[in-house]
C-alpha positions as CSV (number, residue, x, y, z in Angstrom):
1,X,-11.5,8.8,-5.4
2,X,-12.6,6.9,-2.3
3,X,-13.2,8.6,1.0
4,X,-10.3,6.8,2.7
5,X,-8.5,8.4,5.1
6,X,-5.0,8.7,3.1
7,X,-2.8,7.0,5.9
8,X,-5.6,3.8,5.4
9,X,-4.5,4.3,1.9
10,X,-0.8,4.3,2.5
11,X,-1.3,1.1,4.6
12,X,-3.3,-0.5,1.7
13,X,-0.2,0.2,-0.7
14,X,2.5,-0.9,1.8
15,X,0.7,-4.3,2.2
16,X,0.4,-4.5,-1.7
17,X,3.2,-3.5,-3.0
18,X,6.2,-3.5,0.0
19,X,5.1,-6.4,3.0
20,X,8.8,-7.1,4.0
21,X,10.3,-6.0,6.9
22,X,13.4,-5.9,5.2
23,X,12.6,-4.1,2.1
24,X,13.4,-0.4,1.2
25,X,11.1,1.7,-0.2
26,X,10.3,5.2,0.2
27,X,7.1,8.0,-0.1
28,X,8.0,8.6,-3.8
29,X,7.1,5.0,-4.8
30,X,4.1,5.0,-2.8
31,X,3.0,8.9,-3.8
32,X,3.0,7.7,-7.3
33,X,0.8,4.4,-6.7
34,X,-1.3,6.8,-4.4
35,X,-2.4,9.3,-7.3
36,X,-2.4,6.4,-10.1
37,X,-5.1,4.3,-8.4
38,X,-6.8,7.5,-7.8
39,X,-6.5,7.2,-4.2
40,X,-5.6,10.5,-3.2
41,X,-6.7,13.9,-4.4
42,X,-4.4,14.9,-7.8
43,X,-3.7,18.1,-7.2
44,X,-1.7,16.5,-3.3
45,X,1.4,17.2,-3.4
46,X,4.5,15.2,-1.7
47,X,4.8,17.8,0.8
48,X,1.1,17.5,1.4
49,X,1.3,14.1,2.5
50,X,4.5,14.1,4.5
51,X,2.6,14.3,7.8
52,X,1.2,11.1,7.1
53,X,4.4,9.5,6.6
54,X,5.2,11.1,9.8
55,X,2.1,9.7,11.3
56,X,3.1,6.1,10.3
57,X,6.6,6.3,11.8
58,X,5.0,7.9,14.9
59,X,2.9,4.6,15.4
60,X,5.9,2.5,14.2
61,X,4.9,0.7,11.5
62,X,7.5,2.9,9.5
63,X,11.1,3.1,10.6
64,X,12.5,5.7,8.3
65,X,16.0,5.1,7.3
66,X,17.2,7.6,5.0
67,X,16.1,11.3,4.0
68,X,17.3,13.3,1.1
69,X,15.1,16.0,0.3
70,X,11.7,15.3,-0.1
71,X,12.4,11.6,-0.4
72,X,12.1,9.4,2.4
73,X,13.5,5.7,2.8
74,X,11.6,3.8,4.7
75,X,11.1,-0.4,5.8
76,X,8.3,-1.7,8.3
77,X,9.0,-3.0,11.6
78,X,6.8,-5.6,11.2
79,X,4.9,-6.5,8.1
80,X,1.4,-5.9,7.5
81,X,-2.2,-8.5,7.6
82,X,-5.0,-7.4,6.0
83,X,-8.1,-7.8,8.4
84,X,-12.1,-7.4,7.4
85,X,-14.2,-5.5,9.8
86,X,-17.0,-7.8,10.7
87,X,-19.4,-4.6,11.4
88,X,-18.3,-2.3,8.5
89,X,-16.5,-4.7,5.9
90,X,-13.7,-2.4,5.8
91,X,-10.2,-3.8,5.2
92,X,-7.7,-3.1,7.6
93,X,-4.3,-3.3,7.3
94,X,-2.2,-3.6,10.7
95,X,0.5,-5.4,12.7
96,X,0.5,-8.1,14.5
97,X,1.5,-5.9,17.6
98,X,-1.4,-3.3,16.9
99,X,-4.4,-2.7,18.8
100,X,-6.9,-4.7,16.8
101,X,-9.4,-1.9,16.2
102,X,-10.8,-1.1,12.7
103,X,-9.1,1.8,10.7
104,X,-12.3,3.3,9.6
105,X,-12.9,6.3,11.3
106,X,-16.2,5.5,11.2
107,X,-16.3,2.5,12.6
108,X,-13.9,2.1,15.6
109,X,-14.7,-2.0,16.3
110,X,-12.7,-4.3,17.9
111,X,-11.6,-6.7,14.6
């Protein structure tokens, strides 16, 4: 498992698998891609990850619309680019309306 911050992660799986601002897809889909490509720690829960979810929707890239337990329905606002960091090489996966600034925490630079 890479030591990518997990919402970095999330992005990553959004833009792979669910880049349309009108498609539905919720954190049980992207859960299961999370701990099959070894992304996120396997003993994580879906409760442990919520607050990333929550994270997402705070920044507005997510818009959730639907709840039923555990499982949230999201769709984007605004679909995703993938963007290398010219100082770290680090993808980046943001909106167009986003601050161009490189995900990794490590980083920080202007993309």
């Amino acid at each position: 498992m890479a030591d990518i911050p997990i919402t970095n992660s999330i992005r990553k799986v959004i833009f792979e698998n669910f880049n349309e601002d009108d498609l539905r897809f919720n954190n049980d889909q992207i859960f299961e891609i999370l701990k099959k490509d070894d992304m996120i720690a396997q003993n994580l829960t879906i409760d442990d990850i919520e607050v990333y979810f929550k994270e997402l929707c705070d920044t507005e890239l997510l818009r959730n619309i639907a709840q039923n337990f555990t499982t949230q329905w999201f769709k984007l606002f605004d679909p995703l680019e993938k963007i290398q960091c010219n100082s770290c090489k680090t993808d980046s996966y943001i909106t167009q309306s986003e601050n161009k600034i490189c995900k990794n925490p490590d980083c920080g630079s202007n993309l």
